[in-house]
VMD Tcl script that draws the C-alpha trace (Angstrom):
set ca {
  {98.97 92.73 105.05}
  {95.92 94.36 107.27}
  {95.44 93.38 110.69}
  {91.57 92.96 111.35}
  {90.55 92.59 115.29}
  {87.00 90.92 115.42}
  {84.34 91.39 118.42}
  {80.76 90.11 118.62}
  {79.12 93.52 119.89}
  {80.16 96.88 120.12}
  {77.90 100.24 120.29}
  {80.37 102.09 117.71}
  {83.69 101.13 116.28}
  {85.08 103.67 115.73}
  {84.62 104.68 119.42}
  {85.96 101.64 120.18}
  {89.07 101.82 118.05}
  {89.38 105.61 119.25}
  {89.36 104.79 122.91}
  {92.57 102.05 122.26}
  {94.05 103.35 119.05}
  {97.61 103.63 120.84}
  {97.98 99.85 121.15}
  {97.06 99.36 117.21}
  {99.30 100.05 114.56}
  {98.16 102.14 111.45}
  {96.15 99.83 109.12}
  {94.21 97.99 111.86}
  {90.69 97.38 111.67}
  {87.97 96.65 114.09}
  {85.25 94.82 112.55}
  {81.60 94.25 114.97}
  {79.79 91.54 114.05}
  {76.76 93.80 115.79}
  {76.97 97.17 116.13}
  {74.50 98.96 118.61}
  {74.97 102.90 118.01}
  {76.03 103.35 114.82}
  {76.79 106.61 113.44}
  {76.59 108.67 110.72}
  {77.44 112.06 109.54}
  {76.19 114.63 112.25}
  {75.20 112.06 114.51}
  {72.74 110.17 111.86}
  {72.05 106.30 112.94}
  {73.22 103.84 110.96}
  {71.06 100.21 110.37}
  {72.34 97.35 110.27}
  {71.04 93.97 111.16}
  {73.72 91.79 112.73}
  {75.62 89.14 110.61}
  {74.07 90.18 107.69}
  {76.66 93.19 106.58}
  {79.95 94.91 107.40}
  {80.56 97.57 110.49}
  {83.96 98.53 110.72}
  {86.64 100.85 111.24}
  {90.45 101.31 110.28}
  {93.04 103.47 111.86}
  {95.43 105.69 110.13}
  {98.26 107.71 110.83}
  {98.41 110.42 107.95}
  {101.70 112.27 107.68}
  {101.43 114.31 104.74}
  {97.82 115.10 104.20}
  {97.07 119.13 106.13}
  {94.35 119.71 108.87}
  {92.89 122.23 106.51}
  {92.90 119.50 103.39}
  {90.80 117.04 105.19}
  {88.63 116.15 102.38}
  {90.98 114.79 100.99}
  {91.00 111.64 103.27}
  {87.18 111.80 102.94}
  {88.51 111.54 98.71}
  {90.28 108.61 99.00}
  {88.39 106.86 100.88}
  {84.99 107.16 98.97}
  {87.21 106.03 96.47}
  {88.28 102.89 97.72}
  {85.33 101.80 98.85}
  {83.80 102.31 94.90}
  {86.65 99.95 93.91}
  {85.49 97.41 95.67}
  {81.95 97.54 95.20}
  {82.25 98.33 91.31}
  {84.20 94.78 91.21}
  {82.65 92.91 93.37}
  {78.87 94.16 91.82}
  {80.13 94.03 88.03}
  {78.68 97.62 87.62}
  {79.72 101.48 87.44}
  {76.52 102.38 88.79}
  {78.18 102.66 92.31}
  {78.96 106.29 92.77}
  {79.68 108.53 95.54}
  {77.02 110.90 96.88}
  {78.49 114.48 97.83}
  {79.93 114.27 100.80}
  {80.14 110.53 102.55}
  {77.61 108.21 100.79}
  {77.59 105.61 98.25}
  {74.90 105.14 96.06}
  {74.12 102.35 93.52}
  {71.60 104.30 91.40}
  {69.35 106.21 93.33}
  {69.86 103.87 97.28}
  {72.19 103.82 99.57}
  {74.61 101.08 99.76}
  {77.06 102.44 102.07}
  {78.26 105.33 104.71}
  {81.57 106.50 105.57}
  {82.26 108.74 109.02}
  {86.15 109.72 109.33}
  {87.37 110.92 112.33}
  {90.39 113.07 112.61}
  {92.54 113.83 115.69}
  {94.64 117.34 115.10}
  {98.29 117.98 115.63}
  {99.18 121.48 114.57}
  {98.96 121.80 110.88}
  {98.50 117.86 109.91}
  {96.73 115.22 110.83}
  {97.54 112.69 113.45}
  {95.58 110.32 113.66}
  {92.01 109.37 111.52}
  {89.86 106.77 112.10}
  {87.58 105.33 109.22}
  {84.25 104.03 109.66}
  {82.50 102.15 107.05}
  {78.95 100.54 107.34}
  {78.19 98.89 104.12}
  {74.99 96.54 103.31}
  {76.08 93.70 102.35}
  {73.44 90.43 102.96}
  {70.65 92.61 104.09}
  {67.47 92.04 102.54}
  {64.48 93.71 104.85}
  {65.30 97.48 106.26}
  {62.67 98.45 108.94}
  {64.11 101.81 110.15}
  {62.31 104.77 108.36}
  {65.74 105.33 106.04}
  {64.30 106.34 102.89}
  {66.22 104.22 100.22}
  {68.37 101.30 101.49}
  {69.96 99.03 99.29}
  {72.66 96.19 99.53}
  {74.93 94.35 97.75}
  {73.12 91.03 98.12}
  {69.72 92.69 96.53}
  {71.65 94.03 93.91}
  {73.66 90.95 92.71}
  {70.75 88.25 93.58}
  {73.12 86.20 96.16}
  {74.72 86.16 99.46}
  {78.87 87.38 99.84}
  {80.88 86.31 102.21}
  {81.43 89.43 104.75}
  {85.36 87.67 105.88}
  {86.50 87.88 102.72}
  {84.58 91.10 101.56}
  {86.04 92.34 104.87}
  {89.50 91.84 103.89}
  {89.39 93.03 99.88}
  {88.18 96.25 101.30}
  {90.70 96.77 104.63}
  {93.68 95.78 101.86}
  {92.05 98.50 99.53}
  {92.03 101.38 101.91}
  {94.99 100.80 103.52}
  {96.89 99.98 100.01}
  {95.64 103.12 98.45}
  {95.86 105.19 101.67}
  {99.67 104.16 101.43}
  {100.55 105.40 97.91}
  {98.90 108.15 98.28}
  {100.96 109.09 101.43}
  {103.96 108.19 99.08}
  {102.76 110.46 96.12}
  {99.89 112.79 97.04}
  {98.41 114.13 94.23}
  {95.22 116.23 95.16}
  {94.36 117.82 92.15}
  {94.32 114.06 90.07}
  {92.10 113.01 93.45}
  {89.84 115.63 93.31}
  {89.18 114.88 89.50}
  {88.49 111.37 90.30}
  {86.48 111.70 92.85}
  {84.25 114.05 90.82}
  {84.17 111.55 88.13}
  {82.81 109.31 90.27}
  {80.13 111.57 91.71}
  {76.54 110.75 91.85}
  {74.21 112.62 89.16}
  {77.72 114.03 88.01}
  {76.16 115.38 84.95}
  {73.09 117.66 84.38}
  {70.48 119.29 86.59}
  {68.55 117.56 89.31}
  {66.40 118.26 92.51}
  {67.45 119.70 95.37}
  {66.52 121.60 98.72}
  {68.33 124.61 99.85}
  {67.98 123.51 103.87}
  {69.27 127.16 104.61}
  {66.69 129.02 102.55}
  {63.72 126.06 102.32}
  {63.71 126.60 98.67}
  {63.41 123.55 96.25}
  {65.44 124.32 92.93}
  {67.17 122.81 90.05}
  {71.18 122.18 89.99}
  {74.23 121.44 88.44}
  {76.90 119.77 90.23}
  {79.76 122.61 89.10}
  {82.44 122.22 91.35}
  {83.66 120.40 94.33}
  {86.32 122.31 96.51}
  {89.74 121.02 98.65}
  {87.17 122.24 101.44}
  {84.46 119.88 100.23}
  {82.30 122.55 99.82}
  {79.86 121.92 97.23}
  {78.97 124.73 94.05}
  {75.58 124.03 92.08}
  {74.55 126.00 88.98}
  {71.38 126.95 89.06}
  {68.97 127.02 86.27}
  {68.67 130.17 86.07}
  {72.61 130.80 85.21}
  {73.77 131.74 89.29}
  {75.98 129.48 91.67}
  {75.24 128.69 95.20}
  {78.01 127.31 97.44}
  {76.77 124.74 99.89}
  {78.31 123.26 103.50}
  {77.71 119.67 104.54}
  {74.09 119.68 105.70}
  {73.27 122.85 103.83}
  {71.76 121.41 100.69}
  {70.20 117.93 100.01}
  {69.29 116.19 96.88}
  {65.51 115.40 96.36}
  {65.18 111.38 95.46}
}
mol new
graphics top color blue
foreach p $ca { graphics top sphere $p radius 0.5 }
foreach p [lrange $ca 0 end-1] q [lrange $ca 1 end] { graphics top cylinder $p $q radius 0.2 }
display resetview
């Protein structure tokens, strides 16, 4: 059973779940019915016009997954969030996009920003955020390829319920896998899952400024990313460091 805390406004949740996660237990969620300051990964903005989609965050107390293995969170949680959105859409054409985003073909449905606090070797504490168009039809920020649920299906959802299917999905599978972590069966799922999973497409070397052909090859415990070039080498990419060309 999740515990879900509602609040009209709030310029991030997960800074406001951060600043009183001691009072929650693991598995609560704050949900914002407008959020002001969304983030993203690296401080990206997140759009979303109030009462039309889902802002929220859910605390977790990890005991098993390592500091160094925090991908693996990341994993899991793309995961979950696929689930969902696979059922409730009647399609496998939601997939994740390397590292945090879901994609249903080639827009953006959804981002995920997880927070970790350190203790020593594990984790202590993590803190999910999830902004997911749901009822959205008109995006006005200069994002360049929104999409959500409600334009995909051709009707409306209702974000309570939605809400609660996810929360109990994250949490459940957050809890089994604390009970039988298996990384190497995550990573292969996850990778299954992937976006453009098979055969080369665009992308831009943000290090170099090169444009170039790739091949997702692997993905590692890291998250690092290795594309296959064309041309038969392999380039090894941090978060930031590449990006695919729509």
């Amino acid at each position: 059973m999740c515990t879900i805390v509602y609040v009209d406004q709030a310029e991030s949740t997960n800074s406001l779940l951060a600043a009183s996660a001691k009072k929650f237990e693991h598995g609560t969620a704050i949900a914002a019915h407008s959020q002001t300051s969304g983030r993203g990964q690296r401080g990206n903005h997140w759009e979303a016009e109030p009462g039309k989609n889902l802002t929220f965050s859910v605390l977790l107390r990890p005991s098993t997954i390592m500091a160094s293995h925090q991908f693996e969170l990341l994993q899991l949680m793309a995961i979950s969030v696929v689930k969902v959105l696979r059922n409730q859409l009647s399609t496998n054409e939601v997939c994740i996009k390397w590292p945090n985003d879901i994609y249903y073909r080639d827009k953006k449905i959804c981002g995920i920003l997880i927070e970790n606090s350190l203790s020593g070797a594990l984790i202590d504490q993590s803190i999910v955020g999830i902004g997911l168009n749901v009822n959205q039809e008109k995006f006005l920020s200069d994002a360049p390829n929104p999409t959500s649920m409600a334009l995909i299906a051709g009707h409306l959802f209702d974000l309570d319920d939605l809400l609660e299917f996810l929360v109990t999905q994250i949490v459940n599978d957050f809890d089994e896998y604390e009970t039988n972590p298996e990384p190497t069966s995550l990573a292969a799922r996850y990778r299954f899952m992937m976006w453009r999973n098979e055969g080369f497409w665009p992308y831009r070397d943000n290090i170099t400024g090169q444009n170039f052909h790739g091949r997702i090859a692997a993905i590692a415990p890291t998250g690092h990313l290795t594309l296959a070039s064309q041309g038969g080498g392999f380039h090894t990419y941090a978060f930031k460091e590449v990006s695919a060309i729509l």
